[in-house]
C-alpha positions as a LaTeX table, in Angstrom:
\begin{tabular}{lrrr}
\hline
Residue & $x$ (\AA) & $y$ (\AA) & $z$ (\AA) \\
\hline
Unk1 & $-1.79$ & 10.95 & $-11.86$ \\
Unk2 & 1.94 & 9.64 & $-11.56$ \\
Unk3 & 2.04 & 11.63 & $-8.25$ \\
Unk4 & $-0.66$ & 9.53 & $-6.55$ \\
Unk5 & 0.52 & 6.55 & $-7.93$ \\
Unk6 & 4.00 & 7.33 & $-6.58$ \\
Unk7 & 2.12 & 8.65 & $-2.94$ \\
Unk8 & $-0.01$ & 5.19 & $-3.04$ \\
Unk9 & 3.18 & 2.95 & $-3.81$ \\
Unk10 & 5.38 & 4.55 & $-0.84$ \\
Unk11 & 2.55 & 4.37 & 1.91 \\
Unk12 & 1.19 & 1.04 & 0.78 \\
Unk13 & 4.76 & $-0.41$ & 0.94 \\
Unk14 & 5.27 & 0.44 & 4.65 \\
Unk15 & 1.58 & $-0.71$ & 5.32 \\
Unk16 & 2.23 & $-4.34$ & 3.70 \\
Unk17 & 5.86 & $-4.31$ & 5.38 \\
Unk18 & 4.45 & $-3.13$ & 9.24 \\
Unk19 & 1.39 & $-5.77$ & 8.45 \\
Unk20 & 3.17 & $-8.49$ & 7.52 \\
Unk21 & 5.62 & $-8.31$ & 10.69 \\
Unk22 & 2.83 & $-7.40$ & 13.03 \\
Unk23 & 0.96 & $-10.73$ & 12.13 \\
Unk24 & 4.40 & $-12.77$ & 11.69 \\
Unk25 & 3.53 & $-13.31$ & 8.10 \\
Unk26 & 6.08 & $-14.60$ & 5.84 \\
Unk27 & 6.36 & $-12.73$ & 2.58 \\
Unk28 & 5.57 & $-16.47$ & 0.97 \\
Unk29 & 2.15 & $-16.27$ & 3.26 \\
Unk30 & 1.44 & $-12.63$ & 2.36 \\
Unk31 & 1.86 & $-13.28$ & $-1.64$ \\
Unk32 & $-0.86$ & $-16.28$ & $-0.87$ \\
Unk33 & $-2.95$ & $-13.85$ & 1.10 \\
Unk34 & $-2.82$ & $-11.16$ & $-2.10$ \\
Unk35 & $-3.28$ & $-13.32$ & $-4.60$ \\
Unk36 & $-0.22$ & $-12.75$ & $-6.06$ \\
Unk37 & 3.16 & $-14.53$ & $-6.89$ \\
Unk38 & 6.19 & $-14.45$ & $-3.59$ \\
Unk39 & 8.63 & $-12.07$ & $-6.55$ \\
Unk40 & 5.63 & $-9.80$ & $-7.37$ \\
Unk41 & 4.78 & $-9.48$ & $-3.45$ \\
Unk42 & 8.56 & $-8.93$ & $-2.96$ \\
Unk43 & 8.62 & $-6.29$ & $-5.29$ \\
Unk44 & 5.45 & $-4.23$ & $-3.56$ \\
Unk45 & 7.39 & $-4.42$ & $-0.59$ \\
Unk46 & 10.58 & $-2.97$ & $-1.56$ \\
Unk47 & 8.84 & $-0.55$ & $-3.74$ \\
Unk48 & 9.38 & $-1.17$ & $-7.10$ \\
Unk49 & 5.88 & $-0.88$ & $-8.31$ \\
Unk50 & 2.20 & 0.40 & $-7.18$ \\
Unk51 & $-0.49$ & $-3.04$ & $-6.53$ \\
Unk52 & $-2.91$ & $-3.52$ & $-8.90$ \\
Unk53 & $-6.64$ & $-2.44$ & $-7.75$ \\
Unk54 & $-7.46$ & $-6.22$ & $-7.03$ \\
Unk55 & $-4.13$ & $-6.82$ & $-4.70$ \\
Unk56 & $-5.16$ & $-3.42$ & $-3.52$ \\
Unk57 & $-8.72$ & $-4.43$ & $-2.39$ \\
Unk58 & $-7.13$ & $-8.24$ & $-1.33$ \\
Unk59 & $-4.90$ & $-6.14$ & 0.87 \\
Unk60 & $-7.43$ & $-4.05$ & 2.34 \\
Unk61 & $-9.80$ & $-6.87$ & 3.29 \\
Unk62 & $-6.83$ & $-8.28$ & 4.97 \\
Unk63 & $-6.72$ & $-5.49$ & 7.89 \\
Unk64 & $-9.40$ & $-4.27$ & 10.66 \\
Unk65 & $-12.03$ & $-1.85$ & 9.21 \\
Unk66 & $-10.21$ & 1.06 & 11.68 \\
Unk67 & $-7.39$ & 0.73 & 9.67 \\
Unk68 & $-8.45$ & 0.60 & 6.36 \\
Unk69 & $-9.65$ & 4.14 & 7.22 \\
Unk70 & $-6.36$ & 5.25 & 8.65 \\
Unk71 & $-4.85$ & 3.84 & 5.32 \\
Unk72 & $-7.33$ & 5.61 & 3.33 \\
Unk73 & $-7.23$ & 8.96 & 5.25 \\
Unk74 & $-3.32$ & 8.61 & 5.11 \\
Unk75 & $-3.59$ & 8.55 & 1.58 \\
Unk76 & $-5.68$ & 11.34 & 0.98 \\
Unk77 & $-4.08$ & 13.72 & 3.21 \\
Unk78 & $-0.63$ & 13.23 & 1.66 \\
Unk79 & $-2.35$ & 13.30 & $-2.01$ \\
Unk80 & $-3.83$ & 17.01 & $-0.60$ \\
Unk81 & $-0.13$ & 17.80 & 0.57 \\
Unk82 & 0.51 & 17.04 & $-3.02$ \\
Unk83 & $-1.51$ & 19.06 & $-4.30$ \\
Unk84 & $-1.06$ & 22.34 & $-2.32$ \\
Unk85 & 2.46 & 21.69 & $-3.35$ \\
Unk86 & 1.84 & 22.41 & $-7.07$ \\
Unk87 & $-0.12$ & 24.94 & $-6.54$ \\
Unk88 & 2.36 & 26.83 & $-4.23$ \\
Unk89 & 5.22 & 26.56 & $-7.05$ \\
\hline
\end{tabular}
């Protein structure tokens, strides 16, 4: 399970990062947008920790439904790369 966690932290930090200057967000605005304090939103995007489901959903409702998929597809197929990598050692 650490594996995904680790896959989901990675991707979702250059999702929020690539968002958040897209939109010209300030990381103040994004943390508002999350629900979550401007140190914890900090912290997401410099990869310290994995969001919680809730800033994780928050997040999601935040982009257009095309790219929730890409997100979500993006995840899987690295969590399958994963995956074949155990298996192959």
């Amino acid at each position: 399970m650490l594996q995904y966690k680790l896959i989901l932290r990675m991707l979702l930090r250059v999702e929020l990062l690539e968002y958040r200057r897209a939109c010209g967000e300030t990381q103040e605005r994004m943390a508002e947008k999350l629900r979550i304090s401007a140190r914890s939103y900090t912290d997401l995007e410099h990869g310290k920790y994995c969001v919680s489901s809730i800033t994780l959903l928050f997040f999601l409702a935040c982009l257009p439904e095309d790219r929730v998929m890409e997100v979500v597809n993006a995840f899987i197929l690295q969590a399958r790369e994963a995956d074949e990598n155990v298996y192959i050692a």
